[in-house]
Backbone bond lengths (Angstrom), bond angles and torsions (degrees), N, CA, C in turn:
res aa  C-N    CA-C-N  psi(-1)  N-CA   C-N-CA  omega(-1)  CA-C   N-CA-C  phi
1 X - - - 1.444 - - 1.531 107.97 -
2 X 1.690 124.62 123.54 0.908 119.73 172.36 1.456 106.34 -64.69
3 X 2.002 105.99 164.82 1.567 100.04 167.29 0.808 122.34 -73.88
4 X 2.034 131.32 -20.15 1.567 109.36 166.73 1.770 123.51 -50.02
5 X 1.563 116.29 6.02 1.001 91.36 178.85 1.474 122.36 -102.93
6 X 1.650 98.68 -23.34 1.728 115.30 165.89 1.094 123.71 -10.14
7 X 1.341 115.43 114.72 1.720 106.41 167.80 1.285 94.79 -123.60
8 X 2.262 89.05 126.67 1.426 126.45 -162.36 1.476 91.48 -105.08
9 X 1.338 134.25 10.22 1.155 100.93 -159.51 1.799 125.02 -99.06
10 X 1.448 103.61 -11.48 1.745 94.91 153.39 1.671 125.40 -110.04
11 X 1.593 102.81 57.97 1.061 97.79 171.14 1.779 88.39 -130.28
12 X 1.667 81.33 135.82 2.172 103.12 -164.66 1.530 91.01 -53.93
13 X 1.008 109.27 162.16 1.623 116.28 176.00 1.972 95.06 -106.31
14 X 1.308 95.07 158.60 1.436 100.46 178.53 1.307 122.46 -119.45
15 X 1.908 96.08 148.52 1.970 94.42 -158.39 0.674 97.75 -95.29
16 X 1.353 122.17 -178.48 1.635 156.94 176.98 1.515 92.90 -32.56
17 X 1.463 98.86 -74.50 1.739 120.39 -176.82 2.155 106.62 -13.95
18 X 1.751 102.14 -72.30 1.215 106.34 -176.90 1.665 115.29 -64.01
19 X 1.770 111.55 -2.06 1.986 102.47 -171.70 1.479 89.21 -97.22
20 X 1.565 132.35 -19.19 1.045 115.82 -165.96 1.443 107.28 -93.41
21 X 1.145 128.63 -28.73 1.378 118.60 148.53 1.713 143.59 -82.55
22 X 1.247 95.49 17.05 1.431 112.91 -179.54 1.751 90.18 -62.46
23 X 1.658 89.11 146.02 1.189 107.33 162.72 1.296 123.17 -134.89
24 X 1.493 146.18 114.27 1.305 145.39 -141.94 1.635 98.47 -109.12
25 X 1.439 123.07 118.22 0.972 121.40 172.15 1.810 121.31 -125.02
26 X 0.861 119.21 120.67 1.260 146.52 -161.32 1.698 105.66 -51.28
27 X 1.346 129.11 126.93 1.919 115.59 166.46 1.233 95.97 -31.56
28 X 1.570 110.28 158.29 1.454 123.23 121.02 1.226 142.40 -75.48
29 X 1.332 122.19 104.28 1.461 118.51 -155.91 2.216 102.17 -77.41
30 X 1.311 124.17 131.83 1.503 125.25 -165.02 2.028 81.32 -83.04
31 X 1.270 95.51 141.28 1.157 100.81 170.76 1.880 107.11 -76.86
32 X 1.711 107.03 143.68 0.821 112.12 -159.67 2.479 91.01 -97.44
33 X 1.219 86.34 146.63 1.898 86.24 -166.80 1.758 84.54 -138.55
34 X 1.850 104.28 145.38 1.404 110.03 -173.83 1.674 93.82 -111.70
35 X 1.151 147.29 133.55 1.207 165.27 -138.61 1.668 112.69 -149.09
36 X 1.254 110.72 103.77 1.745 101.66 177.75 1.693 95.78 -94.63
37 X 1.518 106.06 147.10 1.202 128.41 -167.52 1.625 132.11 -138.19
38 X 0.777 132.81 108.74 1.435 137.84 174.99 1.733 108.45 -23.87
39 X 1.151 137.97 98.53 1.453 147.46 133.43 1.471 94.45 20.23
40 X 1.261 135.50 -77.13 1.201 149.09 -116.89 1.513 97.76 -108.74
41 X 1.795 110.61 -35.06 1.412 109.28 167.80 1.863 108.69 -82.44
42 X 0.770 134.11 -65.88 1.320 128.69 138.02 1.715 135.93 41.88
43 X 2.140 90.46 -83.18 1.224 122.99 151.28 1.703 108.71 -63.32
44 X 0.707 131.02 -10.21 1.959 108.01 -179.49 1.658 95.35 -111.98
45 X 1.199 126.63 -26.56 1.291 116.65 -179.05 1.455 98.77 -73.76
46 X 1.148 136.96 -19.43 1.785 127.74 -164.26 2.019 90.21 -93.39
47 X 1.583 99.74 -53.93 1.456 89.87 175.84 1.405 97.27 69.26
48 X 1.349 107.01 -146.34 1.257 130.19 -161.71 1.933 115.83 -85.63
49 X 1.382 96.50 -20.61 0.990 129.76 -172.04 1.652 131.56 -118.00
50 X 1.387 111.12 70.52 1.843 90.60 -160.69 1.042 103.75 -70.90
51 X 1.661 140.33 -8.05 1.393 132.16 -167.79 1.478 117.45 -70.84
52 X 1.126 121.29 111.27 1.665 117.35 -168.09 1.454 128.40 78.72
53 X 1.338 100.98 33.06 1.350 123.79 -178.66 1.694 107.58 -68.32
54 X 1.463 108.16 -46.89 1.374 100.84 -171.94 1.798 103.00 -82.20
55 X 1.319 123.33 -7.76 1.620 102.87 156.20 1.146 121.05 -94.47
56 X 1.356 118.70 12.97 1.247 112.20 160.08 1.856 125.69 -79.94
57 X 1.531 101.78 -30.38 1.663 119.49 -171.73 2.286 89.20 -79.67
58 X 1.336 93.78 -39.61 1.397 85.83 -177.99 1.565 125.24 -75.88
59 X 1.395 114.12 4.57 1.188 132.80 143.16 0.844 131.63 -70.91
60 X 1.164 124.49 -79.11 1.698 119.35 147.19 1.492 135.64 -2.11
61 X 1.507 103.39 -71.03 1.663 102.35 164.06 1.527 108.18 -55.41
62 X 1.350 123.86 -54.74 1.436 127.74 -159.74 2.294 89.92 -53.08
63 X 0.948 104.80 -53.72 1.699 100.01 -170.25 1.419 101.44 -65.64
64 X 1.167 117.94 -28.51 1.976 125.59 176.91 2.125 95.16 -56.06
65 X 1.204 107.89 -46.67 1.399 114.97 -144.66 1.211 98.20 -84.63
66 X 1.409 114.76 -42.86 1.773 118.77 178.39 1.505 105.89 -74.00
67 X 1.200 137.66 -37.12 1.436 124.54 170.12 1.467 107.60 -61.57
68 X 1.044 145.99 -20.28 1.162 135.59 173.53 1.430 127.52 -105.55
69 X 1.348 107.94 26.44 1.770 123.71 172.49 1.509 91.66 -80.20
């Protein structure tokens, strides 16, 4: 849908009040890390699916990492 087609019209417009305290904060970019890996581990993370394989392993660690806080 182009934006001429948007309908803006019940969303409040914002005052002065909210630009003068706006605060603009930037992504966090995830640092990017190169990892050598077993073929075989590899193959089970792609599965059926290689698309998004590496957020899948980065899930993994991430649930590895919080059980062990």
């Amino acid at each position: 849908m182009p934006d001429s087609e948007i309908d803006y019209s019940d969303i409040a417009e914002l005052g002065q009040d909210f630009w003068e305290n706006a605060k603009v904060t930037p992504p966090r970019a995830k640092p990017v890390v190169s990892l050598r890996l077993p073929d075989d581990v590899i193959a089970f993370f792609q599965g059926e699916d290689p698309k998004g394989y590496t957020k899948r392993m980065a899930a993994v660690l991430k649930a590895y990492a919080d059980a062990h806080k």
